[in-house]
N, C-alpha and C positions, 0 to 999 in steps of 0.2 A: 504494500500500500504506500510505497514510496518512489514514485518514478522520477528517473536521472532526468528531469527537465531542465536544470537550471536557469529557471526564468528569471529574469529582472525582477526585484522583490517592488519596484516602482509599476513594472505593466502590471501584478495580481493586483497591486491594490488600486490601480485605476479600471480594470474591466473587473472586478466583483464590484465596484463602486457604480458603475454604471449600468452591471446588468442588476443590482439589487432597487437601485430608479424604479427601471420598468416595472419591473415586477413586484413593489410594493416593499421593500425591507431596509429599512432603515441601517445605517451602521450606528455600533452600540455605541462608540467615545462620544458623538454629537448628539446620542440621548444622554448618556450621561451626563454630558457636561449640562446639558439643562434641565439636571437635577441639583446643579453643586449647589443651591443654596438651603435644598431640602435632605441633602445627603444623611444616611444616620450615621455615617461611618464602619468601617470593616468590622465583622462578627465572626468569631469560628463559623467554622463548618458544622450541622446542625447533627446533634448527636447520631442519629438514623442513618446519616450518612457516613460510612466507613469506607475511606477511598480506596486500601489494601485489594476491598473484595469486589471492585469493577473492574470491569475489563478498558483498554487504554483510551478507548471513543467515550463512552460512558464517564471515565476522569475529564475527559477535556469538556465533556456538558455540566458536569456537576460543578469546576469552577466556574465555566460560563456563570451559572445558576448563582454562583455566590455574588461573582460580581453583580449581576442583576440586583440581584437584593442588596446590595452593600452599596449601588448607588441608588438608591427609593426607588426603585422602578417597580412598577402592582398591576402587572396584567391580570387579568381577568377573561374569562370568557365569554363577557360581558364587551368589552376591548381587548381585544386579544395583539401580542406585539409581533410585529416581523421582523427581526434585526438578522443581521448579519456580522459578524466579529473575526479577527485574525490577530495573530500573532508580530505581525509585520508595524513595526510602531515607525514613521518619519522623524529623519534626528540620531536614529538607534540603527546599531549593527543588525543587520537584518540576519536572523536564526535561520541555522541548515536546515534544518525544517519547519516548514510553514504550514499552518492550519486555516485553512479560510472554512469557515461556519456557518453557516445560515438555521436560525429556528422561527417559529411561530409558536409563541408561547399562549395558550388559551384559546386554540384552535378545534378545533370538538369538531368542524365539518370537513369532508373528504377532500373537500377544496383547498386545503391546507398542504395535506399532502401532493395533491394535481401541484400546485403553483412552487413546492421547495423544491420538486424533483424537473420540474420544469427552469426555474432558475440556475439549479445545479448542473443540471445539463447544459444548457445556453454558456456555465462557466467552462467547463471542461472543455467544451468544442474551441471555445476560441482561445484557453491556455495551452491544450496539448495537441488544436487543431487535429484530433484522430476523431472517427465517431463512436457516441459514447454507448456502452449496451445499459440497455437500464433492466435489471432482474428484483424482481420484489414475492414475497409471501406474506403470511400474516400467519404471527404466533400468538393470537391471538389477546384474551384481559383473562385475570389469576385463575376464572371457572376452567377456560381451556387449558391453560397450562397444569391443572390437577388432572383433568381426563385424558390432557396427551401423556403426559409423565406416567400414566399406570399401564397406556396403549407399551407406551417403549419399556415396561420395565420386564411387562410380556413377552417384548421380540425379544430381549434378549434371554430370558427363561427358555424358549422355543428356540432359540436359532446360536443358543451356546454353544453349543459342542462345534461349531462350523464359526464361529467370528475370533478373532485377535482374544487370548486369555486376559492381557490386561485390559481389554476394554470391558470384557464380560464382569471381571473383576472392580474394574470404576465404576461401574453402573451400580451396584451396592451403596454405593456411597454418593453420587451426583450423577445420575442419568442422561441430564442434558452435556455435561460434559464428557460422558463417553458415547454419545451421538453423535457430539464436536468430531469427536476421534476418530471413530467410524468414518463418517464421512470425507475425513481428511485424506485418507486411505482408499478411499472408491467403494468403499465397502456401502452400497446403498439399494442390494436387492429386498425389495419386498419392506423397504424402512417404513414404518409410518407416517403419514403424512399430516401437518398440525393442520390442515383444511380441511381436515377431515374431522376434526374434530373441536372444531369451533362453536362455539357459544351463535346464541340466535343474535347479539347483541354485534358482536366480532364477526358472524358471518357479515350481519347490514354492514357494518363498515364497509369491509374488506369490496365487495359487491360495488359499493358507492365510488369508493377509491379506482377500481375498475372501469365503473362504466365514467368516470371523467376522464380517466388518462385516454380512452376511445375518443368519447366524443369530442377533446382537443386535440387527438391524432397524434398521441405520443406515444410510440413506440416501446412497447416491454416485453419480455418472458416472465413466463411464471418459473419459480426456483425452488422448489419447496424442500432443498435443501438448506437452504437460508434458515437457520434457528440458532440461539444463543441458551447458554448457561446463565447468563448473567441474569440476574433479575431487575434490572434497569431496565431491559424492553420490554413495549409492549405493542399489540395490534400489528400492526404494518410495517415491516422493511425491506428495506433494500439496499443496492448496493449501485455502481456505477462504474462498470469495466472500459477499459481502451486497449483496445488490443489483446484482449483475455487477461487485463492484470489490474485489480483493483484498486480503484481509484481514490473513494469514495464510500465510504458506510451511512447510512442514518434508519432513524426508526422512532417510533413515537414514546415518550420516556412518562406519562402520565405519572404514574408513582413515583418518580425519583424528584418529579418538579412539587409536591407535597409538603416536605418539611421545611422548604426554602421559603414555602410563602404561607404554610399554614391555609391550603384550604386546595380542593380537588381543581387540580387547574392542567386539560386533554392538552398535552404538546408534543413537536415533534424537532426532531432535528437532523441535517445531514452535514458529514466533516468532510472533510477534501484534504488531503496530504500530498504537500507538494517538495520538492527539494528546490532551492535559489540560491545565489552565489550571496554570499556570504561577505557582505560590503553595507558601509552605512546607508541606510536610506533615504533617498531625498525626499522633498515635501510634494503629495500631487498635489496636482489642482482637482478640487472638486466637481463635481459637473454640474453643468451652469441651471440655472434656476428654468424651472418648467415653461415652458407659454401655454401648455396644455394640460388639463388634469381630467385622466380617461376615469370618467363616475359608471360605475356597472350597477343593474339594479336586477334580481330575480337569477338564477342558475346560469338560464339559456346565455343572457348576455355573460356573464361570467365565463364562462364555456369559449364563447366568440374570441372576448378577451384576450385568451391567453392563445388561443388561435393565432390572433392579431400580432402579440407580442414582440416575437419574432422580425415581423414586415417591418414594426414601427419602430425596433433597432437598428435593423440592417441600415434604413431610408437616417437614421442618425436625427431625427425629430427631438424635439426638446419636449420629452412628454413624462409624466407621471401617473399612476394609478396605483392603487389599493387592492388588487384583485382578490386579496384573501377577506375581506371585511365587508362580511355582508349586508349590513346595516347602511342606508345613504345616510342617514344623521351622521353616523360616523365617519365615513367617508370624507362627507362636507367639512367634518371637524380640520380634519385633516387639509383637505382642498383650502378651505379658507386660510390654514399660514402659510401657503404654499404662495396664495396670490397671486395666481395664474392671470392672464387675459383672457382665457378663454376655458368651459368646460365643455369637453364630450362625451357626452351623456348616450346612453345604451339599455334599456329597457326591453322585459319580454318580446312586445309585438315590433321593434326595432330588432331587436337577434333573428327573429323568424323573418320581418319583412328584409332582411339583408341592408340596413339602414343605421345611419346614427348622425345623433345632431350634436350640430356645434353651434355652441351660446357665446356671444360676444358677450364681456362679465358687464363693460361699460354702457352697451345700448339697450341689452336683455334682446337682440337682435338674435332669433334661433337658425341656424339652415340645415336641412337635409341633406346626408350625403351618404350616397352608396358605398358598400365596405367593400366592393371590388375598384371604385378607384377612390378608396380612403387616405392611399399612403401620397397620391401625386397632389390630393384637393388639397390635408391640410400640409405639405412642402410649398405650395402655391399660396395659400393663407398666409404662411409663418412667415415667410420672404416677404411679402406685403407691408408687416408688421414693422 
């Protein structure tokens, strides 16, 4: 999970900078920093949490998680956060290995997951320029991980005398870690499969997570070798190969995000692992201030969306949206310190009629435009401007 890229520790952090824009995610220093007057200051780490017994993606979320909390940040699934974080600080020797991050903390709909794998993706193409495989399953919430762990504690009672003695032997002791093993080894005829054995709760998800990454036309396999020991995951992960070499881990951590903020709060996260030369970092420039803030209302347009996404980087538009925040109030919240000139706005019978309108902010002046020539009208707007 460490490929010899050597990238400039300056291009990761100006294209995650620019692909987290689009796609709604904030980076976490410029929220923090517009917390420093409400800061509580650094806290341990919250008893529950025992770092020894995570596995190494899992460490890198749980101090995410600290610092969240350590700078007043209180998502909710009420508001849920997008951020995006790294290790690459301007000013500072950039570290041999680099961690670029994205979560959505208090994210509870599928769309969470559709939009960080879609983000994730869009990074890795234009850092490692390879294309990325996206493979995902779901190991479901603690009901399924009780009814898969007695499925496997079965295989391996039945199919002992024919598998690796010390795996048969681990399984006594941490079953999901002598499944690790197994697996590691090819050994995977006839495994159980955690789809199989999902919760009615964990199936809807998984299902929903599906039919979005379709209906935005993003590419996956199903991996249902994909499962962890740890108990930091839950529901949904996946992974993100280039070249058959992974890249990229993430999965939704609901229970581990708990004791950090004291109260049920559905999240998810994906880590990126990169190698960069090893030289101080200069300062980027941030990307420039929106002229457009794309307002989604209902699924369908959400869906469109992220469709869209893509067109309205490549074309290099000054544009922002929320795609994970389903709420327009909150949206707007957002849209208003943004102080765009302009919104475009995308509703139900807008996604179905292949349409979306753009509100000048100063005249309340609306106009319709088709989303097959969405990306030439607002280039032809913006340049007006």
């Amino acid at each position: 999970m460490n490929p010899q890229t050597l990238l400039a520790p300056e291009e990761i952090l100006r294209r995650a900078g620019t692909i987290g824009s689009y796609y709604g995610f904030a980076p976490f220093p410029a929220l923090a920093l517009s917390m420093r007057e409400n800061r509580p200051g650094r806290q341990p780490y919250p008893r529950e949490v025992r770092l020894a017994t995570l596995d190494p993606v899992a460490q890198v979320v749980a101090s995410f998680l600290k610092q969240v909390r350590d700078a007043g940040l209180t998502p909710s699934s009420h508001q849920p956060l997008f951020v995006w974080h790294t290790n690459i600080t301007p000013g500072r020797r950039a570290p041999k290995q680099v961690i670029v991050q994205f979560h959505v903390l208090g994210g509870a709909h599928a769309i969470a997951d559709a939009v960080l794998v879609r983000a994730m993706s869009a990074l890795i193409t234009d850092l490692l320029k390879g294309e990325p495989e996206l493979r995902l399953n779901s190991i479901g919430d603690r009901e399924t991980r009780v009814r898969f762990a007695r499925e496997l504690a079965q295989y391996f009672k039945r199919r002992g005398s024919v598998l690796p003695a010390d795996c048969v032997a681990s399984a006594k002791r941490d079953v999901f870690e002598a499944t690790e093993s197994l697996i590691a080894r090819a050994y995977t005829d006839d495994l159980p499969s955690s789809i199989d054995h999902l919760s009615e709760a964990s199936r809807k998800h998984f299902e929903n997570v599906l039919e979005f990454l379709e209906d935005t036309e993003t590419p996956y396999a199903l991996a249902p070798e994909l499962i962890t020991r740890g108990d930091a995951w839950t529901e949904t992960c996946f992974e993100i190969r280039v070249g058959g070499v992974r890249v990229a881990w993430g999965s939704r951590y609901n229970e581990l995000a708990v004791p950090f903020f004291r109260t049920p709060l559905p999240s998810i996260a994906m880590v990126l692992r990169l190698t960069t030369h090893r030289r101080e970092v200069s300062t980027v420039r941030e990307p420039g201030k929106p002229r457009i803030v794309f307002l989604h209302i209902g699924d369908e347009a959400k869906r469109a969306s992220i469709r869209l996404t893509e067109d309205l980087r490549r074309a290099r538009l000054p544009i922002a949206q929320m795609i994970g925040i389903e709420s327009l109030v909150d949206q707007m919240l957002v849209a208003e310190r943004l102080n765009p000139p302009y919104f475009l706005i995308m509703g139900r019978k807008e996604a179905l009629d292949g349409t979306a309108i753009l509100r000048e902010r100063a005249t309340h002046i609306e106009t319709v435009l088709p989303i097959e020539s969405l990306v030439e009208n607002l280039r032809t707007i913006i340049e007006r401007v």
